[in-house]
C-alpha positions as CSV (number, residue, x, y, z in Angstrom):
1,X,-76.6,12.0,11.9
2,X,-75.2,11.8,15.6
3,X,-72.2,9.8,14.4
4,X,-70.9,11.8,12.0
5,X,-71.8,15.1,13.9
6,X,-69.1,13.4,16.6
7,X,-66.1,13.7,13.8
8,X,-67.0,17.4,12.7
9,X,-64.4,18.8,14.6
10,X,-61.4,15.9,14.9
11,X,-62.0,14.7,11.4
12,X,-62.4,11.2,10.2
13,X,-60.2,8.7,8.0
14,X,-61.9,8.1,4.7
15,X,-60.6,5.0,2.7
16,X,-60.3,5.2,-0.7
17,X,-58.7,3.0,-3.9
18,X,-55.8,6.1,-3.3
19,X,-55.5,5.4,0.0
20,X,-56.6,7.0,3.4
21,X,-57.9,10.8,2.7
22,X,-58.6,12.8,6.1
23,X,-61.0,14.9,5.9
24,X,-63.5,16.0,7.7
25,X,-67.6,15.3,6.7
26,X,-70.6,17.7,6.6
27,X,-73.6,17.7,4.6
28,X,-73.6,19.0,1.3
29,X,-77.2,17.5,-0.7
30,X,-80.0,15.4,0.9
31,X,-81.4,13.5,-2.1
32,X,-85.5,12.5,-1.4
33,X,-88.8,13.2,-2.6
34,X,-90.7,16.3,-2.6
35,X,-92.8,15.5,0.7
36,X,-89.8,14.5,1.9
37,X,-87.7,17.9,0.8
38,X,-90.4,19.7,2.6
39,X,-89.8,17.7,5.9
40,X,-86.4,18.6,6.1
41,X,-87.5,22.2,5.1
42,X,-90.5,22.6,7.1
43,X,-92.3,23.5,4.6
44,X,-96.0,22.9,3.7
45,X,-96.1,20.9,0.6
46,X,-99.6,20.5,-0.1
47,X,-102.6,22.8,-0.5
48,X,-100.8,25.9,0.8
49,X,-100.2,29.2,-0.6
50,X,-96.4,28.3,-1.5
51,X,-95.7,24.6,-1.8
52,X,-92.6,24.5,-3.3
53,X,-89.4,24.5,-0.8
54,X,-87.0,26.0,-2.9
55,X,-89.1,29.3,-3.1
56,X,-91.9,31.3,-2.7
57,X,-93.5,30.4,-5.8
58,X,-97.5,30.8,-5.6
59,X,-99.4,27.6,-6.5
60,X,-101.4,29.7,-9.0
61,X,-97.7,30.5,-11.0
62,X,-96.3,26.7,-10.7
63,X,-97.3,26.2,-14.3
64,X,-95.9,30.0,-15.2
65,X,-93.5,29.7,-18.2
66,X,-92.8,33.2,-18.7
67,X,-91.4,34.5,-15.2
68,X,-88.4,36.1,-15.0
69,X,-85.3,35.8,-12.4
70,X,-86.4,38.7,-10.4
71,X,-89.8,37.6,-9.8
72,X,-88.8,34.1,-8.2
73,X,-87.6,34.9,-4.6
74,X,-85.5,31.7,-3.0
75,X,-85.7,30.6,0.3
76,X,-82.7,31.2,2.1
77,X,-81.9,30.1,5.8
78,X,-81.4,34.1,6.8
79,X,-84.8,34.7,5.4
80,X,-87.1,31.9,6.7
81,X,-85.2,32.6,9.8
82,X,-86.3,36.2,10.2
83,X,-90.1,35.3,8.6
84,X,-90.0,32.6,11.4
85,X,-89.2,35.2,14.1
86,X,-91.5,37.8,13.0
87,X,-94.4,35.3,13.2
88,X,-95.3,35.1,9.9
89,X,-94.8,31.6,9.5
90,X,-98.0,30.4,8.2
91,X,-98.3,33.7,6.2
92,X,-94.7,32.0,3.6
93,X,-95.9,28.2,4.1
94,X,-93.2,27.3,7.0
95,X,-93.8,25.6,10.3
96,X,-93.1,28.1,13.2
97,X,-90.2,26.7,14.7
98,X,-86.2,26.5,14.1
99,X,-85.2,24.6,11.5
100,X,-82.0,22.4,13.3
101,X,-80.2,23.1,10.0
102,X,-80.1,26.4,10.2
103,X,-77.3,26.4,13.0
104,X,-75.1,25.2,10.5
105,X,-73.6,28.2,8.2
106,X,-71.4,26.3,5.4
107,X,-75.4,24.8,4.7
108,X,-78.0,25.9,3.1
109,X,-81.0,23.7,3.5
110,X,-83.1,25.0,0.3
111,X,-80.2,24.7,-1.5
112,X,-78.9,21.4,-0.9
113,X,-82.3,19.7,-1.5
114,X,-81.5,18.3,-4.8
115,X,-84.3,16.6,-7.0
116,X,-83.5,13.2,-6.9
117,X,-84.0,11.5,-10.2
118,X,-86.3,8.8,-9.8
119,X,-88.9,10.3,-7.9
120,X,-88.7,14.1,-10.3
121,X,-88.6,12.2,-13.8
122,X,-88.4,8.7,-13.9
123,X,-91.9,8.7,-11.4
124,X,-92.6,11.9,-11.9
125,X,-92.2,14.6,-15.2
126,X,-91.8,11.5,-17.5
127,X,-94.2,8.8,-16.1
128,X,-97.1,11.8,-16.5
129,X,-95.8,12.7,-20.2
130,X,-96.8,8.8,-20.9
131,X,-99.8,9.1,-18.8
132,X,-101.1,12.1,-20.3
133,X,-100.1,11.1,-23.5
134,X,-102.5,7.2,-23.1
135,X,-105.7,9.7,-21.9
136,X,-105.3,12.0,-24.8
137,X,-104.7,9.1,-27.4
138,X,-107.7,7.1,-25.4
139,X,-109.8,10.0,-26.1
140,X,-108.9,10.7,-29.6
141,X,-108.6,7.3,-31.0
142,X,-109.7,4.2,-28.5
143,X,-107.8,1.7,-26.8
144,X,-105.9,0.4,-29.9
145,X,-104.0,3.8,-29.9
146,X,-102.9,3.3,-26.6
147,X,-102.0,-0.2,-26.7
148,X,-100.3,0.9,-30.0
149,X,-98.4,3.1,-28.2
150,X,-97.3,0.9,-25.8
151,X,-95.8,-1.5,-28.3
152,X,-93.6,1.6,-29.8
153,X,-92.5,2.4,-26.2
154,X,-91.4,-0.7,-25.9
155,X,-89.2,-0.9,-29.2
156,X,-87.5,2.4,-28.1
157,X,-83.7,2.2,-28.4
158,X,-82.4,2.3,-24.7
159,X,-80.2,6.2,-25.6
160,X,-82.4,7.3,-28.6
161,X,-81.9,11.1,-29.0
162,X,-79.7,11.2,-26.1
163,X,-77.4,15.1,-26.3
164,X,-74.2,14.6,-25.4
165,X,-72.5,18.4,-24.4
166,X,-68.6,17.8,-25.3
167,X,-67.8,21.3,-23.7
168,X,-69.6,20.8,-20.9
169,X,-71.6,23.6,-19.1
170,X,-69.8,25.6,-22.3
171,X,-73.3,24.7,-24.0
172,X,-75.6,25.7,-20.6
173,X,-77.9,28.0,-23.3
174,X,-78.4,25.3,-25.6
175,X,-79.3,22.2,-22.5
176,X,-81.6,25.8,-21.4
177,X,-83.2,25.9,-24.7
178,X,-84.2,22.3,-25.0
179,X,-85.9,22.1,-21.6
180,X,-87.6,25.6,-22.5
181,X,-88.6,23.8,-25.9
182,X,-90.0,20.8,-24.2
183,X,-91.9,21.7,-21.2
184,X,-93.3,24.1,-23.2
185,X,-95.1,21.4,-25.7
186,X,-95.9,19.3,-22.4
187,X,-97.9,22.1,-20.9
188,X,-99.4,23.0,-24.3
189,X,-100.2,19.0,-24.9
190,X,-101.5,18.0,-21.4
191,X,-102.3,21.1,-19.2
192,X,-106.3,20.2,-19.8
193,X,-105.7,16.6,-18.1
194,X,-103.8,17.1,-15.2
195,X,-106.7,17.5,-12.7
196,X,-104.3,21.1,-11.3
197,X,-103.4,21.9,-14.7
198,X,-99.5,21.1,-14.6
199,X,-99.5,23.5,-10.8
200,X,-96.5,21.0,-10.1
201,X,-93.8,21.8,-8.0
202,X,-91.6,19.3,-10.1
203,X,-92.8,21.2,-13.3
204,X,-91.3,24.6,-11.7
205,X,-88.4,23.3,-10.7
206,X,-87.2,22.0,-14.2
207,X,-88.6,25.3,-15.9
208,X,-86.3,27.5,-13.4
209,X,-84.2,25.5,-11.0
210,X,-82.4,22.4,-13.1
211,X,-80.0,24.6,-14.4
212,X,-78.5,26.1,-11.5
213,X,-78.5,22.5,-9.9
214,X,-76.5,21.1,-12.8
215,X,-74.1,24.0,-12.4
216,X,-73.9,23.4,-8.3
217,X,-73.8,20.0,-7.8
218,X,-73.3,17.9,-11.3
219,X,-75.4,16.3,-14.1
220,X,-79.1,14.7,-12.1
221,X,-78.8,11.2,-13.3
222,X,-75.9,10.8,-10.6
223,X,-78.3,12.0,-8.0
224,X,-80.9,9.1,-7.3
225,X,-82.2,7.1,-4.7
226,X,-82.9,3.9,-6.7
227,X,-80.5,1.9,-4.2
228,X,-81.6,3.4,-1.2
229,X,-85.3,2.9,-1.9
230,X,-84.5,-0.6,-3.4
231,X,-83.0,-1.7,0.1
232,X,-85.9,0.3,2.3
233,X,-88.3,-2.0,0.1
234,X,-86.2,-5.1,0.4
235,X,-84.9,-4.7,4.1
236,X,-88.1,-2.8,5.5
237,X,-91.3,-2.6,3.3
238,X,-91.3,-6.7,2.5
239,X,-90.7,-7.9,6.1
240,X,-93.2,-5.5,7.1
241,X,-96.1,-7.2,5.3
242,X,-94.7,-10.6,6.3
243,X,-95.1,-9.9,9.6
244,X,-98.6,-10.1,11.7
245,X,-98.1,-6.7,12.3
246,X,-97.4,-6.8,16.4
247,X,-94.2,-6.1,17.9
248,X,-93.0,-4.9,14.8
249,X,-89.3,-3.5,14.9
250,X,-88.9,-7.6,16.8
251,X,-89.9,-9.0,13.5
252,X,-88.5,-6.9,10.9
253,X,-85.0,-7.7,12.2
254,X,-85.2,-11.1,12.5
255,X,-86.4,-11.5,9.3
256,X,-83.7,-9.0,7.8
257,X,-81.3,-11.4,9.9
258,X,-82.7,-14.9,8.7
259,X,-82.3,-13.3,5.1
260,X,-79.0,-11.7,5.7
261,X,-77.5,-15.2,6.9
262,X,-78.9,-17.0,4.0
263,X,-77.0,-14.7,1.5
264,X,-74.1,-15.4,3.1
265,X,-74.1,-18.9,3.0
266,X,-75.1,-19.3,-0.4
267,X,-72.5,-16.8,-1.3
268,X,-70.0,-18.8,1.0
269,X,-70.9,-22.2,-1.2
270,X,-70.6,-20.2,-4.5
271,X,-67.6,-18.6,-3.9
272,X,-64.4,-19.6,-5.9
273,X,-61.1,-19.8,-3.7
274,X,-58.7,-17.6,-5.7
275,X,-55.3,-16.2,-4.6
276,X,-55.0,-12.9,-3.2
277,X,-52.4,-10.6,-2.2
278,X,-52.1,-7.9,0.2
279,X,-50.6,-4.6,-0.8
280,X,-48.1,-2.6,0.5
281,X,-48.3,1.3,0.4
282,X,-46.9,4.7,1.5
283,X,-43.2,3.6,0.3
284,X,-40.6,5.4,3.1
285,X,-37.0,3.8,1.6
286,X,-35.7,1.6,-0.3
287,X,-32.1,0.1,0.4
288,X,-29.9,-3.0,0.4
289,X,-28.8,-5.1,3.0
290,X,-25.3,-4.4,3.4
291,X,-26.6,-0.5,3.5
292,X,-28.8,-0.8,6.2
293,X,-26.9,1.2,8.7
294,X,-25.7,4.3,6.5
295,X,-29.6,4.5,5.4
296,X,-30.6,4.9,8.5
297,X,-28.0,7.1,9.9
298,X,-28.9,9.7,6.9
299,X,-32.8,8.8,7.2
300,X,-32.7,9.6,10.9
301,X,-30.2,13.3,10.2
302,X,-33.6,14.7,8.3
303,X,-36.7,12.3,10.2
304,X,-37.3,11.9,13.2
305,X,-38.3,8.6,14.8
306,X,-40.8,7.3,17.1
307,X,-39.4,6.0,20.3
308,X,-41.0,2.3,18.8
309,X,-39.3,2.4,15.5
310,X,-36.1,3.2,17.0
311,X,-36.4,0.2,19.5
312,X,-37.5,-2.1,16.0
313,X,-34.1,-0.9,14.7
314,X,-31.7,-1.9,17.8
315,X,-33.6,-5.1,16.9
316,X,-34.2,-5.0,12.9
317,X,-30.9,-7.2,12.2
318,X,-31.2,-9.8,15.1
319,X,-34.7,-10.7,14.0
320,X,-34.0,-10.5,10.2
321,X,-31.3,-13.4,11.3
322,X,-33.5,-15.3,13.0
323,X,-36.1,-14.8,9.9
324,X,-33.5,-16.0,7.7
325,X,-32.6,-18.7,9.9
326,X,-35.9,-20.6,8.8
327,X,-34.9,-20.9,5.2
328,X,-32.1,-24.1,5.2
329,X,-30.9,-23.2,1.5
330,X,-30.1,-19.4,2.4
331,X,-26.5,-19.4,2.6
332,X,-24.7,-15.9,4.0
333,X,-23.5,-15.2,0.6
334,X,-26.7,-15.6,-0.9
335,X,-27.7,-12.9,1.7
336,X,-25.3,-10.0,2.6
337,X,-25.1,-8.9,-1.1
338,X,-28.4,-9.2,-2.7
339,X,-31.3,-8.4,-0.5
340,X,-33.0,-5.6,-1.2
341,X,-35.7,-3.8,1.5
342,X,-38.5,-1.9,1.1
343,X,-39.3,-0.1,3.9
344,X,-43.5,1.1,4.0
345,X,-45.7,3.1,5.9
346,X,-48.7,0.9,6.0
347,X,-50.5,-2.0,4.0
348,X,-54.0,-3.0,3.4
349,X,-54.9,-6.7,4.5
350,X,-56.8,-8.6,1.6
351,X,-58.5,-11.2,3.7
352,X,-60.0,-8.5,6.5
353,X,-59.4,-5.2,4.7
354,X,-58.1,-3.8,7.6
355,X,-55.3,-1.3,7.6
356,X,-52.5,-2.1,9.4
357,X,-50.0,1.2,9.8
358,X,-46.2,1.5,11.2
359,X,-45.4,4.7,11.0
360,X,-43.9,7.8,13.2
361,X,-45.8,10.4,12.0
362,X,-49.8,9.7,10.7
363,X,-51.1,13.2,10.8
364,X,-48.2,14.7,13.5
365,X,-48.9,11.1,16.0
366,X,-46.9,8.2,16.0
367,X,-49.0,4.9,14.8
368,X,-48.0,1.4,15.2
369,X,-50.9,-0.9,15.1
370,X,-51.8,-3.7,17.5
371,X,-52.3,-6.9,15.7
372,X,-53.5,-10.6,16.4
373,X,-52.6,-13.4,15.2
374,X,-54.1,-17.0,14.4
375,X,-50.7,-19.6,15.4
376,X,-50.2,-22.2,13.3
377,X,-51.2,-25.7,15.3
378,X,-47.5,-26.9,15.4
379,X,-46.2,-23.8,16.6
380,X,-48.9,-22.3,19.1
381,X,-46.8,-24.1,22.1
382,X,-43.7,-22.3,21.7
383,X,-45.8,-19.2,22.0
384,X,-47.7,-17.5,25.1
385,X,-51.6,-17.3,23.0
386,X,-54.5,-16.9,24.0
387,X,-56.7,-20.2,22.0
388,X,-54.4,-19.9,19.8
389,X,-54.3,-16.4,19.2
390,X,-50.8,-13.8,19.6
391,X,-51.2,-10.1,20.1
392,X,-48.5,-8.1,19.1
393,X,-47.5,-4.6,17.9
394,X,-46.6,-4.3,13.7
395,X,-42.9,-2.0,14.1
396,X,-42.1,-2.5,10.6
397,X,-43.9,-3.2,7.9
398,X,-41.3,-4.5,4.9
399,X,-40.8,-6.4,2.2
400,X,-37.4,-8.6,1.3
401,X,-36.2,-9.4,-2.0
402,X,-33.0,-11.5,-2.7
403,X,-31.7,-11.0,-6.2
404,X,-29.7,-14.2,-6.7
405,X,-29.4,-16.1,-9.6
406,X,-29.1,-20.0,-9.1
């Protein structure tokens, strides 16, 4: 986290299709699996007297469907804090150290450990409602039940039964009522063949801490790790058992690199050439031509200029002639009277995606990017490069249109 620890305090630019946002990053959920949850806790997860991180459920009550509000006690920083320095860390299932996220007020650890999807139902509540399901229908009926079973799974509409909540959290009792209703058949169903009898933490959280989850941070299907465990398996696990298993880290990134390069060059084969165009953005004026000094006599009375936008105005109209100059079949008259100009803050290059700013004031600091440029061949010798290559400083950033009919 050392890099974004480094813009806590002086913010960071964050690019979005609306443009640049500043803002400034901390961390708000940590999405992972329970052994993983209890890491960043320090909590025991396993075997202890409470093994959930959240709160100081026992493991005897993690299969409890009738406890009230009061009798669940979360873990708060304040409180493991205080357990922690009263040595009675073992005594609540902690580690007896300082957990490094305690330092940090706007977070609270237990809170922000939200169940990530995959590994709380897709592998977890559900795959153990069709497991459960296979050993009860195995013992009741054979192996053609099961297999039976697996054939109607498999016919299973993709959103069958799916409960759409068109007031949102307006409905919070009735989304309540349906997970009461549920886990309360699955623990009647399977409790007698789940070897701990259903004492799962990812049972008690759905019972008593989905709902206030929901409420905090949004609906749990945009909360998984799919993609990040996808990549860990793609750019970590599968190079792993490739390799002979000595000087490890060596071969896992030249194998991530050998891969890496071949995906580019395929892509760079497949890819169709198509235009694109770069957008301009953060409009600052619009004016004609023959305008151009009362604009910027009024524009300057209520803003105030940089000391390098004023020098690209002593300049603007010498250059424009010179850019003008390049077209033969521009003709003064075509000129004077019907060229409008669009005056912008910045633009967004298509081809690098960098953005490329001229402005006086970005965030109370003048900013006029510093630019390079690839010459074209016939015109790199009238031009002091380096291989080719002009650096430069973007004063303006404009766009011209002459409105003449021909």
């Amino acid at each position: 986290m050392h890099p974004l620890l480094s813009y806590k305090d002086r913010g960071i630019d964050l690019q979005t299709n609306n443009g640049d946002i500043w803002c400034f990053p901390y961390i708000s959920t940590l999405l992972e699996d329970l052994p993983e949850n209890a890491t960043q806790t320090l909590t025991y997860s396993i075997n202890s007297k409470y093994p959930y991180h959240k709160c100081l459920i026992s493991r005897e009550d993690l299969n409890n469907l009738r406890l009230s509000n009061d009798e669940i006690e979360l873990r708060t920083p304040t409180t493991m804090k205080n357990i922690v320095n009263q040595r009675l860390a073992y005594q609540y299932s902690i580690y007896d150290m300082n957990n490094i996220f305690w330092k940090y007020p706007q977070l609270d650890i237990y809170l922000a450990t939200y169940p990530d999807r995959m590994h709380h139902l897709d592998l977890g509540l559900y795959k153990y409602q069709v497991i459960y399901t296979q050993e009860m229908l195995k013992n009741l009926c054979g192996q053609v039940a099961v297999d039976e079973l697996d054939k109607c799974l498999a016919t299973i509409p993709r959103f069958l039964g799916l409960k759409i909540f068109k007031h949102g959290l307006e409905n919070i009792k009735r989304l309540t009522k349906l997970i009461t209703d549920w886990i309360t058949a699955f623990v009647k169903l399977f409790q007698h063949y789940s070897r701990s009898e259903l004492k799962l933490p990812k049972l008690h959280n759905w019972v008593y801490h989905i709902i206030n989850s929901i409420e905090e941070f949004g609906a749990i299907n945009g909360y998984t790790t799919e993609t990040y465990e996808f990549l860990h398996k793609d750019y970590v696990k599968n190079p792993y058992r490739s390799s002979n298993k000595r000087e490890l880290m060596g071969q896992i990134i030249n194998t991530v690199q050998h891969k890496t390069t071949l995906k580019y060059l395929i892509h760079q084969t497949k890819q169709k050439k198509s235009q694109k165009f770069t957008s301009l953005k953060g409009l600052l004026g619009k004016f004609a031509l023959e305008n151009f000094d009362e604009f910027f006599d009024s524009y300057k009375e209520k803003n105030s200029l940089a000391s390098d936008a004023l020098l690209a105005l002593s300049q603007f109209l010498i250059v424009l002639n010179e850019f003008f100059d390049l077209d033969d079949n521009l003709t003064e008259e075509m000129i004077i009277n019907n060229t409008i100009i669009s005056w912008y803050s910045y633009t967004n290059m298509t081809a690098s995606g960098d953005c490329v700013r001229a402005v006086s004031k970005y965030y109370n600091e003048p900013e006029f990017s510093n630019v390079s440029i690839n010459m074209n061949v016939e015109e790199a010798e009238d031009y002091n490069t380096n291989e080719g290559t002009c650096f430069g400083k973007v004063l303006f950033v404009l766009l011209l249109n002459i409105l003449y009919n021909i």
